[in-house]
C-alpha positions, 0 to 999 in steps of 0.5 A: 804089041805095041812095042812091036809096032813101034820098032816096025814104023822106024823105016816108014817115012815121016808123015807114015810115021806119025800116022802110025805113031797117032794110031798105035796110041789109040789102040793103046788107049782104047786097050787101057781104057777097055781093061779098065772097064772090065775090072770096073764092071766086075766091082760093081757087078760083085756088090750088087750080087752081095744081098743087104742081109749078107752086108749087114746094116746097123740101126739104133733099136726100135723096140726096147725091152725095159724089164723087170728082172726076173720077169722073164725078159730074156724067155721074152727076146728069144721067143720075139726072134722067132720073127723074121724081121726081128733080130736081138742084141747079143747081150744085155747092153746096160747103155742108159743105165751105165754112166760109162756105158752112156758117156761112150755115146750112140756110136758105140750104142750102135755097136752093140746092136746086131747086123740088119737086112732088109725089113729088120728091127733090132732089139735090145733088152736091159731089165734095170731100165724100168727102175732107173731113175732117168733112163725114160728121159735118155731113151726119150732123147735118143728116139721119141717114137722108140717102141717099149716093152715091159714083161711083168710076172706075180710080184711075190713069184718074182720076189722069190726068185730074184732074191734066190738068184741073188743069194745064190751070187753071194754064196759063190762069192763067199760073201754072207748072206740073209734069210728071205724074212731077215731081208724083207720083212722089218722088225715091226712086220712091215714088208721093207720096200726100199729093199731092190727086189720089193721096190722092183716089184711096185710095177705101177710106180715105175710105169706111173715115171715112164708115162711122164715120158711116153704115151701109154700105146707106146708101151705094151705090158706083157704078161709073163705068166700067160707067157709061160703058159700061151707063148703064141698068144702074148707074142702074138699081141706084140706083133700087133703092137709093133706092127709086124706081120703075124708069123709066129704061131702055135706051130713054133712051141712045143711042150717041154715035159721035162721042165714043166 
């Protein structure tokens, strides 16, 4: 149209022409500038119509599972995510126990964690945090306020199966293997508790390090037997304990016969 314009106003006279010059470059600027706006406004009109939840946003935890192996960590996280605002890391992630992992830094901490929306807490579990030595400090220096978790079950029960799953490992890889006495008891018929999975199950001694570091209302002890038995009820105490909104409910458990 402008073109047209253009080649039209040759035959007006000069002061026409330059009028009609002035005022086809508005129409054009005005035509460039209303395109403009259109496209603008529908950039911004996507975005906006995009929820937080859909964009995903990325936060360091705010609660951390510390342990202990075989107490019934991961049972823990699944039932926890049964809260809306309550999302788990896909994996145990091992970064304050993991010198490789530690020295990659927060940013890559923060990878690992899941995509949050609105209102959400990301989670995290690693169960070798509780016995290592200075995970409390680097946990400590990354957040003081962070809230921690530590499912603990009869020690013994746990023992059993730790050194099961343990022995089980070595068999698959060929490598030989003890018996439950041979590894734990000494030849004076002392319990060997420098042996992991005794010295894991010393809960006291572990908690006595991390209270050095935190205050004991910031760590909450789960029950790992009351768990298996009452869910609803353990989780229950966490949801107070992270002040959440109570959601979860004996509705959201269901008895499995087969397994018991």
């Amino acid at each position: 149209m402008a073109l047209w314009l253009c080649t039209r106003t040759n035959k007006l006279p000069k002061f026409l022409h330059r009028r009609a010059v002035i005022f086809v470059s508005l129409i054009v600027g005005v035509l460039v500038f209303l395109e403009m706006g259109v496209k603008e406004g529908e950039k911004v009109g996507t975005r906006e119509d995009v929820s937080e939840a859909v964009l995903g946003d990325k936060k360091l935890p705010g609660c951390i599972i510390i342990g202990v192996r075989k107490g019934g960590t991961r049972a823990l996280l699944e039932m926890l995510t049964l809260h809306p605002s309550i999302r788990m890391a896909a994996q145990e992630v091992h970064f304050f126990d993991n010198e490789t992992n530690y020295a990659r830094g927060y940013s890559w901490y923060l990878n690992q964690m899941p995509n949050l929306g609105p209102k959400q807490m990301a989670v995290e579990k690693s169960p070798s945090y509780l016995v290592t030595p200075g995970v409390a400090e680097r946990i400590r220096a990354m957040d003081p306020t962070v809230h921690l978790l530590m499912i603990v079950r009869e020690p013994v029960t746990r023992l059993v199966s730790d050194f099961t799953q343990i022995t089980f490992n070595r068999l698959e890889k060929g490598l030989q293997t003890r018996t439950f006495d041979e590894t734990i008891i000494r030849s004076d018929g002392t319990v060997n508790v420098d042996y992991y999975g005794v010295d894991t199950g010393l809960y006291s001694s572990h908690l006595e390090r991390w209270y050095q570091h935190f205050p004991r209302e910031q760590i909450h002890v789960v029950n790992g037997d009351r768990l298996i038995k009452t869910p609803w009820r353990e989780i229950s105490k966490i949801e107070k304990f992270l002040r959440l909104e109570a959601k979860v409910t004996q509705d959201n458990f269901y008895f499995n016969t087969t397994k018991g």
